[in-house]
Structure formats: C-alpha cells, structure tokens
ZABAZA-556710 format. One line per 4 residues: number of its first residue (from 1); their letters; for each residue x, z negated, y negated of N, C-alpha, C. Coordinates in Angstrom, 1 decimal, m for minus. Atoms other than C-alpha are relative to their C-alpha. Example, Ala and Ser with C-alpha at 12.3 -4.5 7.8 and 13.67 -1.06 7.14 Angstrom:
2
1) as) 0.9 0.0 1.2 12.3 m7.8 4.5 0.9 0.0 m1.2  m0.9 0.0 1.1 13.7 m7.1 1.1 m0.8 m0.8 m1.1
***
This chain:
116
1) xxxx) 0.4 m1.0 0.9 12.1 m8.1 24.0 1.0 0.1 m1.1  m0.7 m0.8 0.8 14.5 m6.2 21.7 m0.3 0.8 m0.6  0.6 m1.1 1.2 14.3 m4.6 18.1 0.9 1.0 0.5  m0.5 m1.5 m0.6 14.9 m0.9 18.9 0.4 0.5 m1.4
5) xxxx) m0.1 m0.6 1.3 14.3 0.1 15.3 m0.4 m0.6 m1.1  0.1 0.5 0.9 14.0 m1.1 12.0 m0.2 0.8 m1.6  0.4 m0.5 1.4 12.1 0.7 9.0 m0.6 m0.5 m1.3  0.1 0.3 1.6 11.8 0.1 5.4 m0.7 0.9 m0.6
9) xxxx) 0.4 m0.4 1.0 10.5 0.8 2.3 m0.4 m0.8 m1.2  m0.1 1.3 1.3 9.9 m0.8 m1.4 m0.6 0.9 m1.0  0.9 m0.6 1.3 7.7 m0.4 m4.6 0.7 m0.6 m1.4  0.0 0.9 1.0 7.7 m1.4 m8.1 m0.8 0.5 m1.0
13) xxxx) 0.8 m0.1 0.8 5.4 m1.8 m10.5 m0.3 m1.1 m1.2  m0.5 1.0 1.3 4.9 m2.9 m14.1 m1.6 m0.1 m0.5  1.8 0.3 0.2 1.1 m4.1 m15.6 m0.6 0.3 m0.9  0.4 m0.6 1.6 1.2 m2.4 m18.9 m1.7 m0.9 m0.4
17) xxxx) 1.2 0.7 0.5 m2.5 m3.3 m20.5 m0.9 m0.5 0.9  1.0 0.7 m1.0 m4.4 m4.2 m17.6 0.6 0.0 1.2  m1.1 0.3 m1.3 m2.2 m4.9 m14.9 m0.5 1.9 0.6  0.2 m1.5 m0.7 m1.8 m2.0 m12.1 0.3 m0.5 1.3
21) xxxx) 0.1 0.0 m1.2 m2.1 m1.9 m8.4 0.8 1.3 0.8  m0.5 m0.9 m0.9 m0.1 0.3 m5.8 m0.4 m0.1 1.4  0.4 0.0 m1.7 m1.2 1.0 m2.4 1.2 1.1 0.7  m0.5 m0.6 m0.3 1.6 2.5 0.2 m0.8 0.4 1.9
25) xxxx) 0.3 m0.1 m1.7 0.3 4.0 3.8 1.2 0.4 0.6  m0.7 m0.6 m0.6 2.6 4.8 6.3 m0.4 0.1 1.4  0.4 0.1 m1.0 2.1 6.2 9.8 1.1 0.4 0.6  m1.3 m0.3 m0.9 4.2 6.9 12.8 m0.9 m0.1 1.9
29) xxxx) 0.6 m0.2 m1.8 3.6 7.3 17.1 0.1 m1.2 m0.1  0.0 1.6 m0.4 2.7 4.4 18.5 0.5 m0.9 0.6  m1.4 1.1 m0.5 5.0 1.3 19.3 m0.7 m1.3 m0.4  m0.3 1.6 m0.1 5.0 m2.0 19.8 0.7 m0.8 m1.4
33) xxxx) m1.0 0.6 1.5 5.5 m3.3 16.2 m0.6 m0.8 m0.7  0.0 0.8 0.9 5.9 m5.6 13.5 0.2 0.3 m1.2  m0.5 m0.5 1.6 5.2 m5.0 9.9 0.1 m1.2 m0.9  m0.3 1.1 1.0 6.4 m7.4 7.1 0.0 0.4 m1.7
37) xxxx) m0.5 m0.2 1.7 5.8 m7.7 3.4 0.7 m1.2 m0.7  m0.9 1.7 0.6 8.2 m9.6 1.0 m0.4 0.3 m1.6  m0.1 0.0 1.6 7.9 m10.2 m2.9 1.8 0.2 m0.4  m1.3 m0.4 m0.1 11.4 m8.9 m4.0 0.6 m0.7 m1.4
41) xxxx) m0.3 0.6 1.5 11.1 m9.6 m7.8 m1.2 m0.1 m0.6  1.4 0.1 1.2 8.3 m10.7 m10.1 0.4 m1.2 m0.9  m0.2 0.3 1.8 7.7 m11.7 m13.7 m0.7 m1.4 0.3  0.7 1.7 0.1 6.3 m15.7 m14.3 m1.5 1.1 0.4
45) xxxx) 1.4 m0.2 m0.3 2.7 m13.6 m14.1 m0.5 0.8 1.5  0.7 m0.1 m1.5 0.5 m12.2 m11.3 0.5 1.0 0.7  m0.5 m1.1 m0.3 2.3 m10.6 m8.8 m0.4 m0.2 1.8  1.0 0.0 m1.5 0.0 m10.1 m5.1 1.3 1.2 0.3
49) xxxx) m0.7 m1.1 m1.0 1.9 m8.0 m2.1 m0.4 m0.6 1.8  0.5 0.5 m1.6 0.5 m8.2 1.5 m0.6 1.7 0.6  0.6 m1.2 m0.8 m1.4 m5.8 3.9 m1.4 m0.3 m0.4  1.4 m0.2 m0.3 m5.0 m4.5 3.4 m0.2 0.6 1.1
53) xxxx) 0.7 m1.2 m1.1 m5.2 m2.2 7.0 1.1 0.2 1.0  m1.1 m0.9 m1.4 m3.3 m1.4 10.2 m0.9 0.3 0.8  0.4 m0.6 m1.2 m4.3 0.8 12.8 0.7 0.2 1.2  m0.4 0.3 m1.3 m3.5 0.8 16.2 m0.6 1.4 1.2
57) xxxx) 0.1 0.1 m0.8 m3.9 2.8 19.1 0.3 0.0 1.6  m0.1 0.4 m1.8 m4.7 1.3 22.5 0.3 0.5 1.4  0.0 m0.8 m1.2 m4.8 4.0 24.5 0.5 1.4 m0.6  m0.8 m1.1 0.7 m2.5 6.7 24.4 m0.7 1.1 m0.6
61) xxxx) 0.5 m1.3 0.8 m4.3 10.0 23.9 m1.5 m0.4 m0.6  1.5 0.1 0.9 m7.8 7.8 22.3 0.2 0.0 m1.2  0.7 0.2 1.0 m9.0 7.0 19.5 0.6 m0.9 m1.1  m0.1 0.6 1.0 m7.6 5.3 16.2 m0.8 m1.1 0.0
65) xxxx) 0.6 1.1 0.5 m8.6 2.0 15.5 0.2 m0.4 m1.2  m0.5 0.3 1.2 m8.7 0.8 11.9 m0.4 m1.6 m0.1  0.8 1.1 0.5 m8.8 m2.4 11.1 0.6 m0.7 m1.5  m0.6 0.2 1.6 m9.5 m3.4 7.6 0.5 m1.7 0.2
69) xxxx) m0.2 1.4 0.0 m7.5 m7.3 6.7 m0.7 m0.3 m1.2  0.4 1.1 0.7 m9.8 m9.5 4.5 0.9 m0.5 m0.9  m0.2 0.6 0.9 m8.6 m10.6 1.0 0.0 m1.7 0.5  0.4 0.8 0.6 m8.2 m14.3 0.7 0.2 m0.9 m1.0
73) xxxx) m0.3 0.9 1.2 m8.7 m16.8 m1.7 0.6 m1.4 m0.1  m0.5 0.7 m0.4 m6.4 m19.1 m2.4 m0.1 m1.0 m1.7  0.3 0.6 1.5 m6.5 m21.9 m5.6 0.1 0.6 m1.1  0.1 m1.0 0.9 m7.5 m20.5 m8.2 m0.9 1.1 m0.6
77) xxxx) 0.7 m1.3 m0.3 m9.4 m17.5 m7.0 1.2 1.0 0.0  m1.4 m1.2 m0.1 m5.7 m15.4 m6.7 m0.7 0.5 1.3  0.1 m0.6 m1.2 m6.4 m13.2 m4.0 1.3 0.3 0.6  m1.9 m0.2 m1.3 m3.7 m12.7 m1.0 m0.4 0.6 1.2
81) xxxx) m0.1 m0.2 m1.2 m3.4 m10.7 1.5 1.3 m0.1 1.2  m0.6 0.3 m0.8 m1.8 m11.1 4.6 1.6 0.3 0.1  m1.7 m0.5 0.0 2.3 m10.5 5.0 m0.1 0.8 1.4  m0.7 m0.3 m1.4 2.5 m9.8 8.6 m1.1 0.8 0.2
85) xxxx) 0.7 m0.8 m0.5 0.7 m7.2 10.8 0.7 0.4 1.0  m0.3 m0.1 m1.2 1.1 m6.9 14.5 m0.8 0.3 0.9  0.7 m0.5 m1.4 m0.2 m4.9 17.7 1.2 0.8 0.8  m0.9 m0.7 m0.8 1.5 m3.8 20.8 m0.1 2.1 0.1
89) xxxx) 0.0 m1.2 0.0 m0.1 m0.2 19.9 0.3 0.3 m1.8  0.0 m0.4 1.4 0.6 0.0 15.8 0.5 1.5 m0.3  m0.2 m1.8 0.1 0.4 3.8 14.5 m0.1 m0.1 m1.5  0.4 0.1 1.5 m0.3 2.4 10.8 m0.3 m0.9 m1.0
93) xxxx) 0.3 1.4 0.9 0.0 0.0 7.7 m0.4 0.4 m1.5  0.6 m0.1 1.4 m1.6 0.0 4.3 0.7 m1.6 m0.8  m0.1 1.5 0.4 0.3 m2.5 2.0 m0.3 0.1 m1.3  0.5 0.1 1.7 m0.3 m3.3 m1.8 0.5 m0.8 m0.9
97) xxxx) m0.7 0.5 1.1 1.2 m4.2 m4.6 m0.7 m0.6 m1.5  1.3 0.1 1.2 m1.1 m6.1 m7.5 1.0 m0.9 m1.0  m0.6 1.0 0.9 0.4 m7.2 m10.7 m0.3 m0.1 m1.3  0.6 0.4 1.1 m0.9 m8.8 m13.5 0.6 1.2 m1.6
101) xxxx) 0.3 m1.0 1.5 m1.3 m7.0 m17.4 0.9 m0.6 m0.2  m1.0 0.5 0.8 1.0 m7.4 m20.2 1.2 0.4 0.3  m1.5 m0.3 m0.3 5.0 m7.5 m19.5 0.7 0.1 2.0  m0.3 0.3 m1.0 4.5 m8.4 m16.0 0.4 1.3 1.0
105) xxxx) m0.4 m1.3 m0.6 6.3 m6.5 m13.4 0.6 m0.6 1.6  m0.8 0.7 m1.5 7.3 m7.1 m9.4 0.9 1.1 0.5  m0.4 m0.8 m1.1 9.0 m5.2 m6.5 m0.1 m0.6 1.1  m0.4 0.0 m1.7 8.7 m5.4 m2.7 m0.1 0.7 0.9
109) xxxx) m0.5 m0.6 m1.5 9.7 m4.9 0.5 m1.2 0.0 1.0  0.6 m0.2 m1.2 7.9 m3.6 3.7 1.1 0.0 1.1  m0.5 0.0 m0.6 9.8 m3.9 6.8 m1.1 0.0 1.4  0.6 0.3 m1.2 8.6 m2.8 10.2 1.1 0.5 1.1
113) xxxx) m1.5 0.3 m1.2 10.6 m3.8 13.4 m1.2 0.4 1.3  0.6 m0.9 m1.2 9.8 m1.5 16.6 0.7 m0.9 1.5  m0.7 0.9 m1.2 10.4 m3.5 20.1 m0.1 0.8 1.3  0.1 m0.3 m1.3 11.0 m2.3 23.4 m1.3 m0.5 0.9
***
C-alpha cells in the first residue's frame, strides 16, 4: 500500500475571556484514508486538538455513515479527543481545536494521507 495523496490544513486560535473552540469539517469521494491531528503551537495553558466525527462510506452509491468519537478523560478531567481517524471508505473528518481563556493561544495541523 502506497500514499497516493496527501492533504492538509491548519487553525489557530486565541482564548480571549473564556477560552474559544474551532471546529473544521472537511469532505471529499471516498478513499482509503488516514486522517491526523498535530498540536503545532500552544501557550503553557489549555490547548485540546483531536477528532470528534468521521464518516465513511461502505458501499459505493449507499448510505453515509457517521460516526461520532467519544471525548476522553484524561488526569485531571482535560478532555481529548482522538488524533487519528481511519476507514478503508472515509468521505469525512470533523477536527477541533479547544483552547483555554486568558492569553492562551495554539495552532494545528490536520493531515490526511489517501492510499491505493
């Protein structure tokens, strides 16, 4: 198996009085793919980046599948969601960006790799 294609994209976000959250969707035909989130930059305070959602579908001309990813909890009570997200039918990723109030401020990366 061989990356065929390789797409991007990247946020950033700053937490002014109550922090602030970004959500990016993106869709595309269906492929055999891998999506990736990275933390690029963040401030000493709270800076979340993962997947809440990919959809997939199985069968060429059916039906959408959504499936939502579960928050979890990690010491602390921080919430995290997942980095990775993979199906041999992916048509769709929902990632998120959460970053604490005050001065705080992050950026990251999405990267999804298409395979033969």
């Amino acid at each position: 198996m061989s990356v065929q294609n390789i797409s991007w994209a990247w946020d950033w976000v700053f937490g002014g009085d109550d922090g602030y959250t970004a959500s990016n969707q993106y869709n595309f035909a269906p492929t055999n793919a891998l999506a990736q989130t990275s933390l690029s930059v963040g401030s000493p305070g709270l800076g979340i980046i993962g997947f809440s959602q990919y959809v997939s579908r199985p069968q060429a001309n059916g039906p959408d599948q959504i499936n939502n990813l579960d928050p979890v909890l990690v010491d602390g009570g921080i919430i995290c969601y997942p980095p990775l997200a993979y199906d041999p039918a992916l048509v769709g990723v929902t990632w998120l960006l959460m970053c604490g109030g005050g001065l705080d401020q992050m950026a990251g990366t999405m990267l999804i790799f298409s395979f033969d």
